[in-house]
LOVEX-891605 format. One record per residue (C-alpha): x, y, z. Coordinates in steps of 0.5 Angstrom, whole numbers. Layout:
LOVEX-891605
X, Y, Z
...
END
This chain:
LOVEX-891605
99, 23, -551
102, 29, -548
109, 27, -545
109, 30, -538
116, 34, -537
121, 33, -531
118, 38, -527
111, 36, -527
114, 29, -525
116, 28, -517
120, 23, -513
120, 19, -506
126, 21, -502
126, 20, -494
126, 27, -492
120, 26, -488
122, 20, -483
128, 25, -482
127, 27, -474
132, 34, -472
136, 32, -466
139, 37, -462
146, 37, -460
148, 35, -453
151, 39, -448
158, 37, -448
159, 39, -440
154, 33, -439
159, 28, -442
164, 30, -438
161, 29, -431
159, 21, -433
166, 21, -436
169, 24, -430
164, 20, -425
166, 13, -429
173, 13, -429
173, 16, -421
169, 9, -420
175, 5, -424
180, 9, -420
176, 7, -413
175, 0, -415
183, -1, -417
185, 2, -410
181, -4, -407
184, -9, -411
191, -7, -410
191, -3, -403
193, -10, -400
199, -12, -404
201, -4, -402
200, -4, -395
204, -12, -396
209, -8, -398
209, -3, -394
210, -8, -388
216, -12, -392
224, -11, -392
225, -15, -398
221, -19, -403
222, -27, -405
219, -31, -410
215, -37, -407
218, -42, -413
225, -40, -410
223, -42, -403
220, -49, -400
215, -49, -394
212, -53, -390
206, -54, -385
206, -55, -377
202, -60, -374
201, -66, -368
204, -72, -369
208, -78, -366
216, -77, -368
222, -82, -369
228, -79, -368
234, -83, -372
239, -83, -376
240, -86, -384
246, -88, -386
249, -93, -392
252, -100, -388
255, -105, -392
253, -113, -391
259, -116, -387
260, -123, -384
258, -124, -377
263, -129, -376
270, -127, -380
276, -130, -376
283, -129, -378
288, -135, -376
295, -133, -373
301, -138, -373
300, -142, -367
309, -143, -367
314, -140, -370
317, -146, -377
315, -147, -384
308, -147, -386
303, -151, -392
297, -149, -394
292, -155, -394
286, -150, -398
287, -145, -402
282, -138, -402
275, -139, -403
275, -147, -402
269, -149, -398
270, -151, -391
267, -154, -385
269, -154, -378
275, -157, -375
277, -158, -382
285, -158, -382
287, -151, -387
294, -152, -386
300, -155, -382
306, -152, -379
312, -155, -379
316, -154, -372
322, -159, -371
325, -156, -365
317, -156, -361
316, -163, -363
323, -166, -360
322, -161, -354
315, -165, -353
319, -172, -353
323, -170, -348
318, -168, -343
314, -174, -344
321, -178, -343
321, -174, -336
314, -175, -334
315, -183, -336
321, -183, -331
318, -179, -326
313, -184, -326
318, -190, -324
321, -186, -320
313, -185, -315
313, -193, -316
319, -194, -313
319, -189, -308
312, -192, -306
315, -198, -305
320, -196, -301
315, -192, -296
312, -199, -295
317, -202, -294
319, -196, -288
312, -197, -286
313, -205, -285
319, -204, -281
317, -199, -277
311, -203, -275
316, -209, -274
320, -204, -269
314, -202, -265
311, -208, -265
317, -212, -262
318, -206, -256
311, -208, -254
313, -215, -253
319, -212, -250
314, -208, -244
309, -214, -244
315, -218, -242
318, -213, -237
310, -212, -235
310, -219, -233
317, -219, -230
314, -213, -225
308, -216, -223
312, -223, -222
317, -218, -218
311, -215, -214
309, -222, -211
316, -224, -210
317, -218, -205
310, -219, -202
313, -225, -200
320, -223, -198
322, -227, -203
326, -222, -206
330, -217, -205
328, -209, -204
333, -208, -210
331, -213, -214
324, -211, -214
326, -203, -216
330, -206, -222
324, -210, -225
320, -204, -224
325, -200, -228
325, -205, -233
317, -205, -234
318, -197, -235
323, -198, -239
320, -202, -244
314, -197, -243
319, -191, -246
322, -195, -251
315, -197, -255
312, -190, -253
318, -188, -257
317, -193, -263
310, -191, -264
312, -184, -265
318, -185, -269
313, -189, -273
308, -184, -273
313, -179, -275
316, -183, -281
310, -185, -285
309, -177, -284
315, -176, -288
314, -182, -293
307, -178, -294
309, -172, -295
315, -175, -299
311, -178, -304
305, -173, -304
312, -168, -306
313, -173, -312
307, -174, -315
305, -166, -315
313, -167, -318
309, -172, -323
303, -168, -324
307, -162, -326
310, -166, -331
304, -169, -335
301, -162, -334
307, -159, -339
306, -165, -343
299, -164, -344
300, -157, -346
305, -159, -351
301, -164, -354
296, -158, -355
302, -154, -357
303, -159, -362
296, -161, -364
295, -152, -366
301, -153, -370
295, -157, -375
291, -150, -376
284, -152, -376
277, -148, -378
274, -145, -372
267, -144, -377
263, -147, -384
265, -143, -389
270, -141, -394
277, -139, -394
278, -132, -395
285, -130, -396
292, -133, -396
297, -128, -392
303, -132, -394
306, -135, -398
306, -143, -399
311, -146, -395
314, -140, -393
317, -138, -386
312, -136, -381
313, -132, -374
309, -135, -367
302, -131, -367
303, -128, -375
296, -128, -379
296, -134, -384
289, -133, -387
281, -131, -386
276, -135, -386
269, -132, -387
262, -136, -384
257, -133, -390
251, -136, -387
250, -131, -381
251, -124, -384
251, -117, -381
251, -109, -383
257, -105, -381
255, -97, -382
258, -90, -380
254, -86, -377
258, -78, -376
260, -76, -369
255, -71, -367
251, -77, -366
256, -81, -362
253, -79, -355
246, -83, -357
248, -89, -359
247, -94, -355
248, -102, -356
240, -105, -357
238, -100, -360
233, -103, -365
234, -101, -373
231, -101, -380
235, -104, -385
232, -103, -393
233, -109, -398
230, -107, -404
223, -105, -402
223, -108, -396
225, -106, -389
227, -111, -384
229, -110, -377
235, -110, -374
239, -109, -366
245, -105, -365
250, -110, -362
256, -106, -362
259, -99, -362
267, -97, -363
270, -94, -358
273, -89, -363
271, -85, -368
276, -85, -375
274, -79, -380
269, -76, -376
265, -82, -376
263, -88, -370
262, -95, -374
256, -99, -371
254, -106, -373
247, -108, -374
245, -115, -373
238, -119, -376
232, -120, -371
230, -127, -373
232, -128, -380
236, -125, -385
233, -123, -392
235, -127, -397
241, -126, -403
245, -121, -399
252, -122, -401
259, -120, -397
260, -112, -399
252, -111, -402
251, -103, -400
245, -102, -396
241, -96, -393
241, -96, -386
236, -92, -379
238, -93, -373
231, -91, -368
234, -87, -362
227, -85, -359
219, -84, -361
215, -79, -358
207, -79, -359
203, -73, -360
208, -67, -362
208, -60, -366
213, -62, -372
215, -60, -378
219, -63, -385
226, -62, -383
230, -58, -388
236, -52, -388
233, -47, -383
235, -51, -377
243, -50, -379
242, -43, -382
238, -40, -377
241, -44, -371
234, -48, -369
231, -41, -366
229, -38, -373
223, -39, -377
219, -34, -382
212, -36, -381
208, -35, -388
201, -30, -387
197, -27, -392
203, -27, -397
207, -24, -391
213, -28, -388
215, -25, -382
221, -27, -377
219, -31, -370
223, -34, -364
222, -42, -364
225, -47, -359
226, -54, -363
227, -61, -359
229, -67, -362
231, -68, -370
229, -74, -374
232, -76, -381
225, -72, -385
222, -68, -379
224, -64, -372
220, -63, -365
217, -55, -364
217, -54, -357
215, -47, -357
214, -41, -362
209, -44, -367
203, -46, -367
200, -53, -371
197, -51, -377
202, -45, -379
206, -45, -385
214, -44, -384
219, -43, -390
223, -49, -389
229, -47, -394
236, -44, -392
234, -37, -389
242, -34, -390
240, -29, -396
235, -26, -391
240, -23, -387
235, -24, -381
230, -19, -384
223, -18, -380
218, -19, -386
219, -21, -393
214, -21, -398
212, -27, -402
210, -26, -409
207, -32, -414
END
């Protein structure tokens, strides 16, 4: 067989698939570049115009996690005050030396007591011979009204027998007139006779006017006499019975139930008239004593109701009493329990307090927070499309988390509620994420 040679062979190749293509023309290409970059150029300027007209507006920028805000709306708002109290006895009175003399404590602190227990005795010598004495002149003085009763009517009796004999006297002489009257009709007697026994009747007539008189007279006297004696007497047994009283308080007793707190003396020692000896503490009523800072001391007023939080739990309470002073820039109140009183308070427990001075209904508030103090209560930024801008407001009544809106915002707005200091009063500020 004849071997064919390699140029007589020929080999498959894709020359005949190759299509030639013209080069494009490069003018082209740049006006779709052109018009593809002018396109991301517009929407870029769409996109950011809004924050560059923002900043244009804006005196300063702020980050939004460096403020705290809050949102305007309608509702009731309760004005008060929240302050730490502490538990105290309703009941805790302090028992004074009642004399001056040596003292001896019957309990010591923290005995339980009930009340009209003897705590102590006090020994007073001088107070207790002085009440022998006067009740030795009490006893005389009565003796002295018994007799001088007697002697009054024994006066009486004689000055009943006195009058009664005058009038025996003017009876005779009445009859001897009217004896000497016939005679005379008769010419029995003389004209003398006759005048002489008239002047007897009307003598005798004189001296029984005179003794009913005396006697009237001197039973006035021995009245008045006796009524000065016996109110002699009943000063006297007044001053025995406040020296009994005196006495009987030299036994120091306990006003209230309860536990005696501290001894301010020593055992047997010497005490002055009115010094403190010891306190005793009724720990079956308790209240809450708290201080509340001056600014509030115009609106406290005795029977504002309160809040008082054992716990979880809150239980109601009155406001009974509100000092007259303020000590430390504070005003101390107390609050007394509505009903009864939570169970397990202890003498000194610490608890949160809120006094309720006054509830609105139906009002723009706001959270309350450092703009009031750092703007005087007339400045708020009100938030707007990222742009916080400065606006004049009016606030009214202030509770513990919220504050009245009187004008200047509307319900809905969002306000900046942290310290407004580093603003500087600016117009606008722009809030960044």
């Amino acid at each position: 067989m004849q071997k064919a040679t390699i140029s007589e062979l020929s080999i498959a190749d894709t020359s005949g698939q190759d299509i030639a293509i013209e080069p494009k023309s490069k003018r082209k290409q740049f006006f779709i570049g052109a018009a593809a970059a002018a396109i991301a150029l517009i929407a870029i300027i769409i996109w950011v115009m809004p924050s560059l007209l923002r900043w244009s507006e804006a005196d300063e920028s702020v980050a939004r996690d460096r403020l705290r805000t809050s949102i305007v709306t309608r509702g009731d708002l309760v004005r008060d005050v929240s302050v730490q109290g502490r538990v105290v006895a309703a009941v805790s009175p302090t028992l004074y030396a009642t004399q001056t003399g040596t003292i001896t404590f019957l309990v010591e602190a923290g005995d339980s007591v009930s009340t009209g227990d003897v705590l102590a005795v006090i020994d007073s010598p001088g107070l207790a011979n002085t009440l022998k004495q006067e009740q030795a002149g009490y006893a005389r003085l009565q003796v002295e009204i018994e007799r001088q009763g007697i002697e009054a009517k024994q006066k009486k009796l004689e000055n009943r027998k006195t009058v009664d004999l005058a009038q025996v006297a003017l009876t005779a002489a009445d009859r001897e007139a009217r004896r000497a009257d016939v005679a005379y009709e008769k010419g029995a007697i003389s004209q003398l006779d006759y005048e002489k026994a008239h002047d007897e009747k009307r003598s005798s007539e004189v001296a029984y006017e005179h003794a009913v008189a005396d006697a009237e007279l001197d039973i006035e006297r021995l009245d008045f006499e006796l009524k000065t004696r016996q109110l002699e007497v009943e000063r006297q047994g007044l001053l025995v019975e406040d020296l009994v009283r005196e006495v009987d308080e030299l036994s120091i007793r306990s006003p209230v139930g309860g536990v005696v707190g501290n001894l301010l003396v020593e055992q047997k020692a010497s005490v002055a008239l009115n010094a403190p000896v010891l306190a005793v503490v009724d720990l079956t009523r308790f209240e809450v004593e708290a201080q509340v800072p001056e600014s509030y001391s115009d609106d406290l007023a005795v029977g504002m109701a309160a809040e008082v939080r054992t716990g979880a739990a809150l239980t109601k309470a009155t406001l009974v009493a509100v000092s007259p002073e303020i000590i430390d820039n504070q005003v101390t109140v107390r609050l007394r329990f509505d009903g009864e009183m939570p169970a397990g308070l202890r003498q000194n427990q610490r608890l949160t307090t809120r006094v309720l001075f006054e509830a609105k209904t139906d009002v723009m508030r706001v959270s309350r927070g450092q703009f009031l103090e750092s703007g005087g209560g007339r400045i708020a930024y009100v938030i707007e499309d990222g742009i916080a801008r400065r606006r004049t407001i009016e606030v009214g009544v202030r509770s513990l988390n919220a504050v009245e809106i009187v004008s200047g915002l509307t319900a809905g707005d969002e306000i900046i509620v942290s310290s407004l200091e580093t603003f500087a009063g600016k117009e606008a500020l722009l809030i960044t994420d």
